[in-house]
C-alpha positions in Angstrom: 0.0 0.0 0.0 1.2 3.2 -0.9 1.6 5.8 1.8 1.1 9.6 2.3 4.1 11.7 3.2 4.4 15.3 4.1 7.2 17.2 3.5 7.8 20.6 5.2 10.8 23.1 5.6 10.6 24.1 9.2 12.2 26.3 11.6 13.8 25.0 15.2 11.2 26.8 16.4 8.5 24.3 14.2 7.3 27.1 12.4 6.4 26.3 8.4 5.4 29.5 7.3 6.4 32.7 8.4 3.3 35.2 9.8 3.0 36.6 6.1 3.0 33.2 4.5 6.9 33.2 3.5 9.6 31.0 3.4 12.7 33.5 3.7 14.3 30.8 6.5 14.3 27.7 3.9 18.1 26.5 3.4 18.2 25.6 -0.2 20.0 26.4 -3.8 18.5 25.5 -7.0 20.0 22.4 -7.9 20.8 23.1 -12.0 22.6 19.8 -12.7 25.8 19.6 -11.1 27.6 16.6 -11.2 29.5 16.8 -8.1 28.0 14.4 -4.7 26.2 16.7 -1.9 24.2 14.3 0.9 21.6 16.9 0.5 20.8 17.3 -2.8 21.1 13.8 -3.2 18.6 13.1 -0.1 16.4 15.3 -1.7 16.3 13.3 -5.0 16.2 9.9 -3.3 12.7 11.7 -1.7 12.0 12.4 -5.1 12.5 9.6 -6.7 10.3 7.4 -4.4 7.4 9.4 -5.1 5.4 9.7 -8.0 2.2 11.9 -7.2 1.8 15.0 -5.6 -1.8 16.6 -3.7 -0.9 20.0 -3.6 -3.7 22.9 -1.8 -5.0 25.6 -3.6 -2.8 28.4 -2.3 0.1 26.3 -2.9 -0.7 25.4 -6.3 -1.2 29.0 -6.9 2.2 29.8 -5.7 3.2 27.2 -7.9 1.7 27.0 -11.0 3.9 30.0 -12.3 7.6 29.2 -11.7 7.6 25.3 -11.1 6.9 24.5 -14.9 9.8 27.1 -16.2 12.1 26.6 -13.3 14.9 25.4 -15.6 17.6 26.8 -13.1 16.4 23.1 -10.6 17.8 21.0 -13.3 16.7 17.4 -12.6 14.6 17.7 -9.3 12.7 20.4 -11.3 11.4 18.2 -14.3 11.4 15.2 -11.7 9.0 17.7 -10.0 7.2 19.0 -13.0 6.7 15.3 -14.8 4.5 14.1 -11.2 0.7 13.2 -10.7 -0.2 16.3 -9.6 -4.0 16.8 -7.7 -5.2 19.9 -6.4 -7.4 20.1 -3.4 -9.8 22.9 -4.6 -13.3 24.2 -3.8 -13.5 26.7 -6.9 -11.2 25.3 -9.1 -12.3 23.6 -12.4 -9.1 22.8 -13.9 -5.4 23.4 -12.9 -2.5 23.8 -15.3 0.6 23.2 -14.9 2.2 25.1 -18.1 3.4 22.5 -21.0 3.3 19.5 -18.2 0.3 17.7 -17.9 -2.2 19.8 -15.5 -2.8 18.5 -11.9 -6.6 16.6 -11.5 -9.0 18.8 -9.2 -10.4 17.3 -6.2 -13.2 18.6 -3.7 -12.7 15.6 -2.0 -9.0 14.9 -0.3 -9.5 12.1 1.6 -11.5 9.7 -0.9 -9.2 11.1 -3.5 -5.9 10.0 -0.8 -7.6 6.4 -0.2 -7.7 5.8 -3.4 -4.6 6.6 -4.4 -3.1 4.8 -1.5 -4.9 1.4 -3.2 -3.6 2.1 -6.4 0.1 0.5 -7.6 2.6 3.2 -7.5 5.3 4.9 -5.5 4.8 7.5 -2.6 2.4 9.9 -2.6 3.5 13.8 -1.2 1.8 16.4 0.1 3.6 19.4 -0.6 3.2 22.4 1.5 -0.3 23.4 1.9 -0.2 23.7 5.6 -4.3 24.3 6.3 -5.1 20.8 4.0 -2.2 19.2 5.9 -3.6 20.0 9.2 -7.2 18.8 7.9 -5.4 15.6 7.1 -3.8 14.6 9.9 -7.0 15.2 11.4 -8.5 12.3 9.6 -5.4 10.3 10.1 -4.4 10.0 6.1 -1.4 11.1 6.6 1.2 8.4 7.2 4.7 10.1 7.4 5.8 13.3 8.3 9.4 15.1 6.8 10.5 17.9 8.4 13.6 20.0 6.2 14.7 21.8 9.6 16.3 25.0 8.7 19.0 26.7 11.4 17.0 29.4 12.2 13.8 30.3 14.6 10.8 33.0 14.2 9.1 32.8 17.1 5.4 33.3 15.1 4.1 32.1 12.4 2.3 28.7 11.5 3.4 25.7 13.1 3.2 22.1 11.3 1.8 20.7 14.6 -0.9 22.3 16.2 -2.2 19.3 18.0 -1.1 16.5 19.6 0.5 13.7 17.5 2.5 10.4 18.8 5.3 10.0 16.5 7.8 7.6 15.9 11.3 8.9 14.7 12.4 6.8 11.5 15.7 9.0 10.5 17.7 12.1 11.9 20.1 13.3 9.2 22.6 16.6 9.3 24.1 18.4 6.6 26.8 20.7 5.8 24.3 23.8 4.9 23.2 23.3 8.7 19.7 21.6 7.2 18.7 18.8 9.7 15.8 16.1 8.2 13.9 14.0 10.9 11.2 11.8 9.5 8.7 10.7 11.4 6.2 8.0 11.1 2.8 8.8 12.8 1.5 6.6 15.0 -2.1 5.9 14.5 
């Protein structure tokens, strides 16, 4: 069975977005297509590379939509990125483009749409960004693994990937050199 995994770059401080919705703490470069090793580009792309649909919110696919499809500066992970199942969990949406890739599948309905992905043959599916459906989700207990990009800085406000409780179990702690720390968690259910 195919599981649901939620990737988010976080501060220490577990905040995911800062109180005006940015990301100015996130520790990354594009990735172009260098040829030289780096543990974290090359974590990034073993995520990658396990997956093979994304469920994306509305505000996050609006964010989206206009520089992920001509983001030729992120090499490989970009097309990786670009060339994924893409769904977008949308009330008012009819259709959602995704410039000369195929456009993502509207949903109204994230957990059906989730369950039966999971039953489906494939890899991994991720949920990226879109903190307010990720919240909704673990709600319902879809939501089967939890990666957190923890960036060395704090903000002190903003909004937090956990705002409940959640029992956890830690499946991997992992440094590197840009000061990035990634701890995946399973959640227990």
């Amino acid at each position: 069975m195919r599981t649901l995994i939620v990737q988010q770059w976080v501060t220490v401080d577990n905040i995911a977005a800062e109180e005006d919705g940015g990301l100015s703490f996130v520790s990354g470069e594009p990735f172009g297509d260098e040829i030289t090793e780096d543990p974290f580009r090359d974590s990034l792309m073993g995520f990658i590379d396990s997956v093979d649909t994304m469920i994306l919110g509305a505000n996050t696919y609006a964010q989206s939509k206009d520089y992920w499809p001509y983001a030729g500066d992120q090499g490989v992970y970009g097309e990786k990125l670009n060339n994924l199942t893409k769904f977008v969990v949308s009330s008012k949406l009819d259709d959602a483009p995704w410039g000369d890739f195929p456009a993502a599948t509207v949903t109204r309905a994230p957990v059906a749409t989730i369950g039966e992905l999971k039953e489906q043959t494939g890899k991994d599916i991720w949920l990226w960004g879109s903190l307010r459906l990720m919240h909704s989700l673990l709600e319902t207990g879809v939501v089967d693994e939890i990666r957190m990009l923890v960036c060395p800085a704090t903000r002190g406000k903003g909004t937090r990937v956990f705002e409940d409780r959640q029992n956890l179990r830690l499946v991997e702690a992992t440094s590197f050199d840009n000061g990035v720390a990634l701890l995946r968690y399973d959640i227990k259910k």
